[in-house]
C-alpha angles and dihedrals in degrees: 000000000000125000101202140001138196127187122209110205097186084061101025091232135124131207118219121191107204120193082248099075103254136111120215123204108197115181126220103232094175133333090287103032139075146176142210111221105166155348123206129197110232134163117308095232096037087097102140118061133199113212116220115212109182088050102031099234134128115223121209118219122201133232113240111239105247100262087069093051094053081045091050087050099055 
Protein backbone atom coordinates (compact mmCIF):
# COMPACT_ATOMS: atom_id res chain seq x y z
CA UNK A 1 0.00 0.00 0.00
CA UNK A 2 1.72 3.64 -1.15
CA UNK A 3 0.90 7.04 0.35
CA UNK A 4 1.88 9.15 -2.21
CA UNK A 5 3.39 8.97 -5.80
CA UNK A 6 5.02 11.23 -8.17
CA UNK A 7 5.91 10.49 -11.56
CA UNK A 8 8.98 12.25 -13.33
CA UNK A 9 8.48 12.24 -17.16
CA UNK A 10 11.74 13.61 -18.02
CA UNK A 11 13.21 10.18 -16.16
CA UNK A 12 10.45 7.95 -16.55
CA UNK A 13 10.47 7.18 -13.03
CA UNK A 14 8.02 7.34 -10.39
CA UNK A 15 8.42 7.82 -6.46
CA UNK A 16 6.33 5.97 -4.38
CA UNK A 17 6.09 6.79 -0.39
CA UNK A 18 4.75 3.20 1.51
CA UNK A 19 3.35 3.31 5.64
CA UNK A 20 6.26 1.41 6.19
CA UNK A 21 8.84 4.15 5.89
CA UNK A 22 10.30 3.55 2.77
CA UNK A 23 10.31 5.28 -0.58
CA UNK A 24 10.41 3.18 -3.90
CA UNK A 25 11.65 4.50 -6.95
CA UNK A 26 10.32 2.01 -10.07
CA UNK A 27 11.58 3.12 -13.76
CA UNK A 28 9.54 3.02 -16.85
CA UNK A 29 11.85 1.01 -19.37
CA UNK A 30 9.15 0.91 -22.19
CA UNK A 31 5.11 1.01 -22.18
CA UNK A 32 5.00 -2.45 -20.87
CA UNK A 33 7.92 -2.65 -18.86
CA UNK A 34 9.13 -1.51 -15.61
CA UNK A 35 11.75 -1.61 -13.31
CA UNK A 36 12.47 -1.43 -9.74
CA UNK A 37 15.64 0.70 -9.08
CA UNK A 38 15.57 1.40 -5.52
CA UNK A 39 14.07 1.54 -2.17
CA UNK A 40 15.07 3.73 0.27
CA UNK A 41 14.43 3.62 4.12
CA UNK A 42 12.95 6.91 5.28
CA UNK A 43 11.21 7.96 8.20
CA UNK A 44 8.11 5.84 9.29
CA UNK A 45 5.59 9.00 9.53
CA UNK A 46 7.13 11.06 6.29
CA UNK A 47 4.36 9.53 4.28
CA UNK A 48 3.27 12.53 1.91
CA UNK A 49 5.78 13.87 -0.41
CA UNK A 50 6.13 17.61 -2.62
CA UNK A 51 8.03 17.18 -6.17
CA UNK A 52 10.54 20.10 -7.13
CA UNK A 53 10.80 20.69 -10.22
CA UNK A 54 13.18 23.28 -10.71
CA UNK A 55 15.54 21.33 -8.53
CA UNK A 56 14.60 18.10 -9.13
CA UNK A 57 13.95 16.88 -5.19
CA UNK A 58 11.02 15.16 -3.35
CA UNK A 59 10.26 16.50 -0.17
CA UNK A 60 8.61 14.08 2.79
CA UNK A 61 6.45 15.30 4.57
CA UNK A 62 5.68 14.03 7.59
CA UNK A 63 2.07 12.85 9.33
CA UNK A 64 1.24 14.76 12.43
CA UNK A 65 0.83 12.24 15.67
CA UNK A 66 -3.05 12.44 16.61
CA UNK A 67 -2.91 14.86 19.33
CA UNK A 68 -1.91 17.63 16.52
CA UNK A 69 -4.32 16.85 14.65
CA UNK A 70 -7.21 17.31 17.69
CA UNK A 71 -5.16 20.50 18.31
CA UNK A 72 -5.40 21.51 14.21
CA UNK A 73 -9.12 20.94 14.48
CA UNK A 74 -9.81 23.18 17.22
Amino acid sequence: MFDAAIFNPKTKETFSSQVDGTLTVVKEKSLSSFVVEQTVKTKPSAKQMVWDSTQRTILRLPCPRPEQLLAWAK
